[in-house]
N, C-alpha and C positions, 0 to 999 in steps of 0.2 A: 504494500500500500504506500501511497506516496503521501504523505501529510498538507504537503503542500498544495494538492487539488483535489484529494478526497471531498467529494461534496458533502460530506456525513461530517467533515470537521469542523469545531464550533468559533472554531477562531485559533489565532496563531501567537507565539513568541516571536519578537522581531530581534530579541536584547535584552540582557538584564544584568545590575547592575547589585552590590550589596557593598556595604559598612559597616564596621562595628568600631568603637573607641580604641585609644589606643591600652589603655587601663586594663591592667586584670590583678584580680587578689585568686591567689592558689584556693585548693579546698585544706592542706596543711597549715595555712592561714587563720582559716578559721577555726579548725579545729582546735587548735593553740588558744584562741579566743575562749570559744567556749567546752575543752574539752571533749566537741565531739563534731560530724561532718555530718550532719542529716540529708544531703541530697547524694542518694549513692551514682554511679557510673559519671560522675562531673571532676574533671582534673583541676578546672579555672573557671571563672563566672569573669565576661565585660565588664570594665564601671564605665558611666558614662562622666567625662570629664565636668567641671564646675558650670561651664559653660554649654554644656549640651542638653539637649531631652528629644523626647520621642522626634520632634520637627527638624529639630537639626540635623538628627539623623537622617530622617528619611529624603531631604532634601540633597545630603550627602549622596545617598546610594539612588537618587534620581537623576542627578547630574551625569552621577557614572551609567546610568543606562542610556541613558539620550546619547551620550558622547560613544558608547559602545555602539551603539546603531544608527549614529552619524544622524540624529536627527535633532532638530532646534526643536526649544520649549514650543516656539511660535505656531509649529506645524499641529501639536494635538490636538484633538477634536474632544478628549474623554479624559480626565483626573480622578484616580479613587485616592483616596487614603482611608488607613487603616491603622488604628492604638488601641491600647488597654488604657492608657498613660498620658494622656491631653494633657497639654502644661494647663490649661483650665479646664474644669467642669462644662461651659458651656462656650460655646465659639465655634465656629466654623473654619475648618483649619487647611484645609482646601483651600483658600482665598489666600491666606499667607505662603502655601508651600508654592500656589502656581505661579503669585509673584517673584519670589526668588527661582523660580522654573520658567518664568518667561510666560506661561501657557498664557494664550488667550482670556482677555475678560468674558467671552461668551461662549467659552466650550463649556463642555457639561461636567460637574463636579459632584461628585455623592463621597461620603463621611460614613464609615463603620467604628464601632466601640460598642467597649459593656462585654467583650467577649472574645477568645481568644481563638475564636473561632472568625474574628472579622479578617481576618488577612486572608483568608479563601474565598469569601463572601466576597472579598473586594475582587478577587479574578475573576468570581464567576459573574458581577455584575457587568465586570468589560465586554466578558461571552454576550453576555444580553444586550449590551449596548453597541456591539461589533464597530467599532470607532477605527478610522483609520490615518493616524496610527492613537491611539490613545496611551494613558499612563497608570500603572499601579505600583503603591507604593506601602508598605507596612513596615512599622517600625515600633521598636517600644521597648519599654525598660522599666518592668515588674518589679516589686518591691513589698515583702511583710516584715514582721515585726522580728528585730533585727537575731531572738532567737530562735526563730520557726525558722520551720525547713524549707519553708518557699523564699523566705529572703536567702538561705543558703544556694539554695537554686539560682535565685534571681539574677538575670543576665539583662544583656543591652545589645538591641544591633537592628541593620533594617536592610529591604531588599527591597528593590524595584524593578518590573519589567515592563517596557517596551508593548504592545500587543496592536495586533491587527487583522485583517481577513486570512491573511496568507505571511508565511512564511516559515524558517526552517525547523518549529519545532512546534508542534500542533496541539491542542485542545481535541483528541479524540470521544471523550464520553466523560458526563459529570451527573453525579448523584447526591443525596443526602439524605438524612435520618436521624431524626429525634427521639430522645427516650428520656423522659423528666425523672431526674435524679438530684435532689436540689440538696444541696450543701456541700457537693463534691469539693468544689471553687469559687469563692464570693469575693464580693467587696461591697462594705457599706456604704453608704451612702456618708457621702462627708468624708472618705478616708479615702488613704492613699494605699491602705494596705490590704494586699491580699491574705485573707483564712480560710479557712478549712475546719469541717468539721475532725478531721483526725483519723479518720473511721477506714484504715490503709486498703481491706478487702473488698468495702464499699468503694472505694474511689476507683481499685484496679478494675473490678467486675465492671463498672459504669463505664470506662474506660473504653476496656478492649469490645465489650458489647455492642457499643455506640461506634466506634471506628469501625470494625469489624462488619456491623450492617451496613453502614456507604457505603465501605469497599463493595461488598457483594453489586450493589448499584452497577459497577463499571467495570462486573464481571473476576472480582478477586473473591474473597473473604476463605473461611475456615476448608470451605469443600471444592475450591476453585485448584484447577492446573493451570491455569495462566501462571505468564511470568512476567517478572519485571527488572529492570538491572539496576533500578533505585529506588527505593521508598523513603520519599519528606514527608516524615510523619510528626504531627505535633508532640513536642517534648518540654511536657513538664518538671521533667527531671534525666536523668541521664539513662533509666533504667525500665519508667514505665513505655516506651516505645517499642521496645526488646518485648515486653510482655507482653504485647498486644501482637506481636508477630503471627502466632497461628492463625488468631483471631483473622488479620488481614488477610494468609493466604501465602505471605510470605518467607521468607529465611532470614536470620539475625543480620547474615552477611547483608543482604538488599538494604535494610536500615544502615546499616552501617555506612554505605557508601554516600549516604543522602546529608548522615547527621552532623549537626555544627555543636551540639548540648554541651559538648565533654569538652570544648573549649572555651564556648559564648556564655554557658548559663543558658537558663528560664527565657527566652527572648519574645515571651506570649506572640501576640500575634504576627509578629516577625516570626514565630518558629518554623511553621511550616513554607513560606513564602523563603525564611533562608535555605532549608533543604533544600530548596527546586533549584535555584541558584547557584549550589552547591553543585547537585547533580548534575545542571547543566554543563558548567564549566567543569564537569572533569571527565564528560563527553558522552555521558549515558544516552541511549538513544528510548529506551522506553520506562518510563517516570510513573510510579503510583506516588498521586498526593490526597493526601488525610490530613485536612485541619479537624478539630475537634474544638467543641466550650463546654464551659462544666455547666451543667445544669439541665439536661446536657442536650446535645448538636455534631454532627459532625458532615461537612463535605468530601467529598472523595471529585479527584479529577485525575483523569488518565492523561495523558502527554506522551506524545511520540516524534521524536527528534530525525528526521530525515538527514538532517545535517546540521553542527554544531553551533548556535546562536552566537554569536559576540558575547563575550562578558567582559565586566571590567568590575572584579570582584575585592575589596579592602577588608582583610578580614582576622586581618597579623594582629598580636599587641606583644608590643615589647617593653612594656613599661610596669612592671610589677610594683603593687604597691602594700602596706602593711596595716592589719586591719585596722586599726587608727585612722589610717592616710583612707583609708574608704570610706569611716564613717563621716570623717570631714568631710568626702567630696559629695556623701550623701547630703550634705546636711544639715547631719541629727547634731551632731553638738560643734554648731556654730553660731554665733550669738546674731544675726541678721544686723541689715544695716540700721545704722542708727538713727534714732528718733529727727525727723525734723530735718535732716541731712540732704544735701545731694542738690545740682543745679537743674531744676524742674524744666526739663521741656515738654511742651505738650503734648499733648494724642494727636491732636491736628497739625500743628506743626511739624511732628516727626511724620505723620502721615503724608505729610507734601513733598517730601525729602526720601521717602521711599524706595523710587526707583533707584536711588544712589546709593541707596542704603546693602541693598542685594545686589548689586552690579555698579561698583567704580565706575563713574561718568566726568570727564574733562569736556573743557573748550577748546577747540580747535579754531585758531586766530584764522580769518581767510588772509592777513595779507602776507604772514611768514608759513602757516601752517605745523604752528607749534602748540602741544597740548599745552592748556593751565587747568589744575585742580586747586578747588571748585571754581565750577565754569562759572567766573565773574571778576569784573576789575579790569583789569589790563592786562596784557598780555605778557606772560612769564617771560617769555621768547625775547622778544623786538619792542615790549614797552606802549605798545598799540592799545588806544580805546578803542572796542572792535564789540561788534555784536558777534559772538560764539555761535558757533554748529556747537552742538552737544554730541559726544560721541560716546560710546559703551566703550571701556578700556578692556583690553584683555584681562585673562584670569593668574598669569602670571608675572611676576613681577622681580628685580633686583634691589638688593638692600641697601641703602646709601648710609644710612648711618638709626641706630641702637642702642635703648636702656634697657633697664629693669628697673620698677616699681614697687619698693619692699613694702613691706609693712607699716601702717601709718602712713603710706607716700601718697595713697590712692584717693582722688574725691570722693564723697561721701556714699554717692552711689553707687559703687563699686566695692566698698568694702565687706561686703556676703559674698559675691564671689573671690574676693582677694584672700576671705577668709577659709574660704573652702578649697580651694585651688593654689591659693599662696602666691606668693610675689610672680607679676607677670610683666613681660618685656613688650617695647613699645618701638617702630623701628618704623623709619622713612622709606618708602618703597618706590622707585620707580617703575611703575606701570606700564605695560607694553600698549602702544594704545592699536587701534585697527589697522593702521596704514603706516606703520613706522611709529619712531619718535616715541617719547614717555612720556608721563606728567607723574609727577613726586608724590604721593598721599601718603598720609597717618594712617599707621594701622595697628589696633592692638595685634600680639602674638595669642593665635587659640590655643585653649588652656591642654595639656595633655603636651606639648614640647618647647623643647629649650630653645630660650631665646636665638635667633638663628646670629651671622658674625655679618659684618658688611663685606658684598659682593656675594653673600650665598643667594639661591635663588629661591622665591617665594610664590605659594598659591592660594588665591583666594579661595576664604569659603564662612558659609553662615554659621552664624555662633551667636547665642544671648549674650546681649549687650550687659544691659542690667534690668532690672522691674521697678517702675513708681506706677504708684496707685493701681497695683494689682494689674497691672500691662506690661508684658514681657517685651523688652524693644531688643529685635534682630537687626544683625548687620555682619557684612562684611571684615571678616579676622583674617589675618595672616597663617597658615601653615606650613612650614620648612620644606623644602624638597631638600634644599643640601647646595652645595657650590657645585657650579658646572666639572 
């Protein structure tokens, strides 16, 4: 069968892209902590740096799918996103990821949460909505009460794919199946943290029962010979995936080739959207994917790979840290910014300043043709009062000169994250702009690397700025690549 004009196909991968922090704390970490490791089959759990959460991510591991499949935000017709983990309860978060994605004001955008079962729900709405080319994105980074075993679990990371009518890796057959089992996996209402009732043979049975019936949908489950060369199956833990193996139909080894758990952590609705990701890039040609939500849900979708999709997959971390240094970046014991503190800009005004905000923009002078940042004044170059062309600068840039910001150094409103993240470096970048030439901007260094040295070479990318009055302001951070 050919995937790619099978008329029975419900849609296609065109690309797909994944992220995860650069942060991890071992499981010998924690257990040191608290004398023991409650999430068994997990080597390392993600932290997501001071400056990051579910959006940062996801807009990370969108950038890398577009750019994998060579297509601009501009071109979308369809936006999903998908979290457990909204930096707010309520908002539309679609509208912020598609401006730092470029997407269109008037493509179509739908929003999953409440379940960690949305990062499948978000593929299969693309099916539905057969966009050409559209975007799905999930990401997210679970967190309970710092001695249960789902914080132990709890990981960080996000995956995005590319999708359209046709291409090299296909949407063969999709199923689902509910069976209400409530208290497998919750979150109150007001709370950031995921519980459980406890109840381990309840949770496994609800588990494998519920995955196990999808599969069946798309032709696998306990009494199926079909086969598959990957299974992205949702992993709440390193070990309940394995256990659901007969259940699906499949062999330990099929899980295994899919799984990120034993290095990312818990990455709830990222979990199954990183399997496929996974799978893909390491050339699997026929994919069983099982998302799963407690309470429970699960989707099943088939994929069959004709030929290997683009990936452009980030998914290393080299940055080990000690569980102190995690609970800081979580956090739990840091004293937030201070009362009264901080030079107030407003929602509307940083709203007007936006576009610059997610994408570096200079004036380009007509009568030298030299970038100035910010586009206004006279011109950097030749001195010229000139009405500016506004231009998009590129995404990389060179360091002309570098501090660091210790402790107490930092304005008011930055001191939660300087608290959490610790002294961060601040460096003049010159910007490659579209057609040649630079223009110099300010840019913090994103939290998670060392201040870079001048002449290293740097890339843009979104990071929380800081939050007044309960509004998170995103912008444009510096990321190291290193000296040419």
């Amino acid at each position: 069968m050919d995937p790619t004009t099978d008329g029975d196909a419900l849609g296609a991968i065109l690309a797909a892209g994944a992220y995860a922090p650069p942060y991890r704390i071992t499981a010998d970490e924690v257990a040191d902590a608290w004398g023991r490791f409650d999430a068994g089959g997990i080597d390392r759990t993600a932290v997501p740096g001071a400056d990051e959460d579910a959006l940062t991510m996801g807009i990370a591991a969108g950038r890398r799918a577009l750019s994998a499949a060579e297509v601009s935000g501009s071109d979308l017709e369809f936006l999903a996103f998908a979290t457990t983990t909204p930096p707010q309860e309520e908002g539309d978060l679609t509208a912020r990821l598609g401006a730092a994605l470029a997407v269109p004001d008037g493509a179509t955008r739908q929003s999953f949460s409440a379940s960690t079962r949305a990062g499948t729900r978000a593929l299969s709405a693309a099916l539905s909505a057969d966009p050409d080319p559209g975007l799905v994105v999930a990401a997210d980074c679970p967190r309970g009460e710092p001695a249960d075993e789902r914080d132990h679990a709890a990981g960080a990371g996000a995956a995005a794919f590319v999708v359209g009518s046709e291409g090299p890796a296909a949407f063969v057959d999709a199923a689902e199946h509910a069976d209400p089992t409530p208290g497998t996996r919750f979150r109150r209402r007001g709370s950031d943290r995921v519980e459980g009732l406890g109840v381990t043979s309840y949770d496994r049975a609800a588990f494998a029962r519920t995955v196990g019936a999808a599969a069946e949908g798309v032709g696998f489950g306990a009494d199926s010979t079909a086969e598959a060369d990957a299974a992205a199956v949702q992993s709440p833990d390193g070990a309940m995936p394995y256990r659901a193996a007969d259940a699906l139909g499949v062999d330990t080894g099929t899980v295994a080739a899919a799984e990120t758990v034993s290095d990312l952590g818990d990455t709830g609705a990222a979990s199954t959207p990183l399997g496929l990701a996974t799978a893909l890039g390491a050339g699997h040609g026929r994919i069983l994917v099982v998302g799963y939500g407690s309470g429970g849900a699960a989707d099943a979708l088939l994929v069959e790979a004709e030929r290997d999709p683009p990936t452009a997959l980030s998914l290393e971390g080299d940055r080990a840290v000690s569980y102190a240094e995690y609970l800081r970046l979580r956090g739990e014991i840091t004293p937030g910014n201070p009362d009264g503190g901080g030079a107030s800009v407003s929602v509307p005004a940083w709203k007007r300043s936006l576009p610059g905000r997610y994408r570096p923009r200079a004036g380009e002078c007509p009568e030298c043709g030299g970038l100035t940042f910010p586009p206004e004044g006279a011109c950097g170059e030749c001195g010229a009062l000139v009405e500016f062309e506004t231009v998009e600068l590129g995404p990389d840039g060179r360091v002309e000169a570098v501090t660091r910001i210790g402790q107490g150094g930092a304005p008011p409103e930055f001191a939660e994250a300087q608290a959490r993240g610790g002294a961060y470096g601040v460096a003049i970048v010159a910007v490659e702009g579209p057609a040649g030439g630079s223009a110099s901007v300010p840019l913090q260094v994103a939290d998670g690397h060392d201040a870079p040295e001048v002449g290293d070479v740097v890339r843009a990318v979104v990071r929380r700025i800081y939050t007044q009055e309960g509004v998170t302001r995103y912008g444009v951070k510096a990321r190291p690549v290193g000296p040419d």
